[in-house]
C-alpha positions as CSV (number, residue, x, y, z in Angstrom):
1,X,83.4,103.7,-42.1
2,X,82.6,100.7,-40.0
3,X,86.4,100.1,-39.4
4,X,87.3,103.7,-38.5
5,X,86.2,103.3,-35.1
6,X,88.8,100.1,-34.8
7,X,91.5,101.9,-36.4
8,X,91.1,105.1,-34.1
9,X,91.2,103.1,-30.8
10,X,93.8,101.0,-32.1
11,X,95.8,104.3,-33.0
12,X,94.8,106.2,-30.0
13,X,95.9,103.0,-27.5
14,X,99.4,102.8,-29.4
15,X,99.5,106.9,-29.2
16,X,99.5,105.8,-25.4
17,X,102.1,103.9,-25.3
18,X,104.1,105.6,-27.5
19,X,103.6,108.5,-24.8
20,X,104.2,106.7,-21.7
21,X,107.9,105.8,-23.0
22,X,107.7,102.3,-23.8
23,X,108.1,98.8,-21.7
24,X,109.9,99.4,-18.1
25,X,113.7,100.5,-18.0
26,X,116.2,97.3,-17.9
27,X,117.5,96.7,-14.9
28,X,121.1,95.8,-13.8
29,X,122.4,91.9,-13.9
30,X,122.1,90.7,-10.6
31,X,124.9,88.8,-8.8
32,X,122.1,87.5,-5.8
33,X,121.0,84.5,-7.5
34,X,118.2,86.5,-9.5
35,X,115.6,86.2,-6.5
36,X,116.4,83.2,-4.9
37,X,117.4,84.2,-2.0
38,X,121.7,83.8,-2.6
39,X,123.5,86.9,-2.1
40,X,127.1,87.1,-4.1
41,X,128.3,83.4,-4.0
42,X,131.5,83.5,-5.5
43,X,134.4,82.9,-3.7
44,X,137.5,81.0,-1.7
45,X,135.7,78.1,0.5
46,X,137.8,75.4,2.3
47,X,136.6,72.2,4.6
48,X,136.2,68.6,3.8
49,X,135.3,65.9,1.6
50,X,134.1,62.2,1.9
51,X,134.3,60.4,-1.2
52,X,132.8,56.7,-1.0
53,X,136.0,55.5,-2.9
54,X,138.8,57.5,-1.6
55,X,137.9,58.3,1.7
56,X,138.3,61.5,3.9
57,X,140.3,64.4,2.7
58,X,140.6,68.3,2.5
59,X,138.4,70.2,0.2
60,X,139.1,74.0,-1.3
61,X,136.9,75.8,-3.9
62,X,136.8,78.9,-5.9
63,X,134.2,80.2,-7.8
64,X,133.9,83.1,-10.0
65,X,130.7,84.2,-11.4
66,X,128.2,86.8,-13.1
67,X,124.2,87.1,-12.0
68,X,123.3,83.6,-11.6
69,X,126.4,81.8,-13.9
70,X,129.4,80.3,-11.7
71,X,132.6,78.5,-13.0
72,X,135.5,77.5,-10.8
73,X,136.8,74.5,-9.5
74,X,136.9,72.2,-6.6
75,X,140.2,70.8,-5.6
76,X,139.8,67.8,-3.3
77,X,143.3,66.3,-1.4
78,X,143.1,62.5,-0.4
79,X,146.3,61.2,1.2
80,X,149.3,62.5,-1.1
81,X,146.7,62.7,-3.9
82,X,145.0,65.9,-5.7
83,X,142.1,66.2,-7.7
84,X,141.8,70.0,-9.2
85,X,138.1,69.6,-10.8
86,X,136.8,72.4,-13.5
87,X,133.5,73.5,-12.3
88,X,130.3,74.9,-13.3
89,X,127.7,76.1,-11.3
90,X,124.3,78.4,-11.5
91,X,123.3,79.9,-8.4
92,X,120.3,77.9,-6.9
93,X,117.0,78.3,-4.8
94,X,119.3,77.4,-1.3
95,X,122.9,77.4,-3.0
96,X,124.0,75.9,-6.3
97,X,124.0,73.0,-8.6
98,X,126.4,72.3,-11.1
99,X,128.8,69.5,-12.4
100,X,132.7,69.1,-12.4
101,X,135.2,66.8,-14.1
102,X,137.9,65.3,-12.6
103,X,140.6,62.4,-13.7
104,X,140.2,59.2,-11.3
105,X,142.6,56.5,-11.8
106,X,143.0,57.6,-15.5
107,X,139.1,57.8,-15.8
108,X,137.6,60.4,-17.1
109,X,134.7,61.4,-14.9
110,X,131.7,63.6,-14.6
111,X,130.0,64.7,-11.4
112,X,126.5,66.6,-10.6
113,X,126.6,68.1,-7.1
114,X,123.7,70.1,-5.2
115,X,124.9,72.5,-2.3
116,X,123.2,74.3,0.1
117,X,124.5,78.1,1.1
118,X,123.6,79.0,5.3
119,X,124.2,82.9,5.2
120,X,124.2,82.8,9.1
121,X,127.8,80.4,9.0
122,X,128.9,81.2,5.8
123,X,128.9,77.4,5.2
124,X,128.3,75.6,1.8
125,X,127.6,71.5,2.5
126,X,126.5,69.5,-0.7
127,X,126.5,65.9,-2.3
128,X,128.2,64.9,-5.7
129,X,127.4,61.8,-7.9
130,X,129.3,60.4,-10.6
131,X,126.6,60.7,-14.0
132,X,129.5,59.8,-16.7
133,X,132.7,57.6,-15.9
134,X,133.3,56.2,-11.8
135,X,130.4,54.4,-11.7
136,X,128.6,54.6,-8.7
137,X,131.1,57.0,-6.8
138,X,130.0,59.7,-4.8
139,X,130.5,61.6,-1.9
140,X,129.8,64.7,0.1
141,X,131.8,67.8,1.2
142,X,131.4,70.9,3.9
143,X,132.7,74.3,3.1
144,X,133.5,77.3,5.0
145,X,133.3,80.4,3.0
146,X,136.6,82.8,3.7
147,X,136.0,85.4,1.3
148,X,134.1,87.0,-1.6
149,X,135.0,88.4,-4.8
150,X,133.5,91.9,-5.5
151,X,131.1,91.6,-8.4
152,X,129.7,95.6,-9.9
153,X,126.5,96.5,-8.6
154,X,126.6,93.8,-5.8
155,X,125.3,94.5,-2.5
156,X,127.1,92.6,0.4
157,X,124.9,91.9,3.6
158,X,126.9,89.4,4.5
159,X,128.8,90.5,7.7
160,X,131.9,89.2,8.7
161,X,133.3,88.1,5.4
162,X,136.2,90.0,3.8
163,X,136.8,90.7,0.1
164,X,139.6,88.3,-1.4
């Protein structure tokens, strides 16, 4: 008898529950960065590099992605010389942070880079570091977003940029 009154309110709180339809409805994946602030960054970018081995060059990017996951690749142009680097990339609190590989000099070599997205220019600047393979390289690059790639259930805000 002295455990009936735990058993009821412990049956009459899951009757509740049971009633109210269970935990909140699941909501849609989100292609804006999951609250940090990012709308849809996927994308064609182009601008320029500085590497602190290879100088100045041309820089191009394109990056494909799904709620905070992006994959891609930078392609950087030095001279008559072409890197075409894999990416990877999550959507960050001002932009993204990822890593890509490239071949340098028949080195294998991995980077980290950190980029900051400005909505109002549609420009994406960051700073890359060699963490496997070019010792000590690194460099920094400025990109101009030219268009976005329709993800479902995205929401553009971004005025002025065109769907690729």
């Amino acid at each position: 008898m002295k455990h009936l009154r735990i058993y009821t309110a412990v049956f009459f709180a899951f009757g509740i529950f049971a009633m109210s339809g269970g935990p909140a409805p699941a909501m849609p994946a989100r292609v804006d960065g999951g609250g940090h602030g990012n709308r849809n960054l996927t994308g064609q970018y182009s601008g320029s590099v500085s590497d602190s081995v290879l100088g100045s060059g041309t820089a191009v990017a394109n990056f494909a992605g799904f709620d905070e996951s992006l994959g891609g690749y930078f392609g950087f142009t030095f001279g008559s010389a072409t890197y075409s680097n894999a990416s990877s990339a999550a959507n960050s609190l001002r932009g993204m942070e990822g890593a890509f590989v490239a071949t340098v000099a028949s080195t294998a070599c991995t980077f980290s880079f950190s980029a900051r997205y400005n909505r109002s220019n549609h420009q994406l600047n960051g700073r890359y570091t060699a963490i496997d393979g070019c010792a000590g390289e690194k460099g920094s690059f400025s990109l101009t977003q030219q268009c976005f790639y329709n993800v479902p259930g995205d929401v553009r805000i971004d005025a002025g940029l065109k769907q690729c």
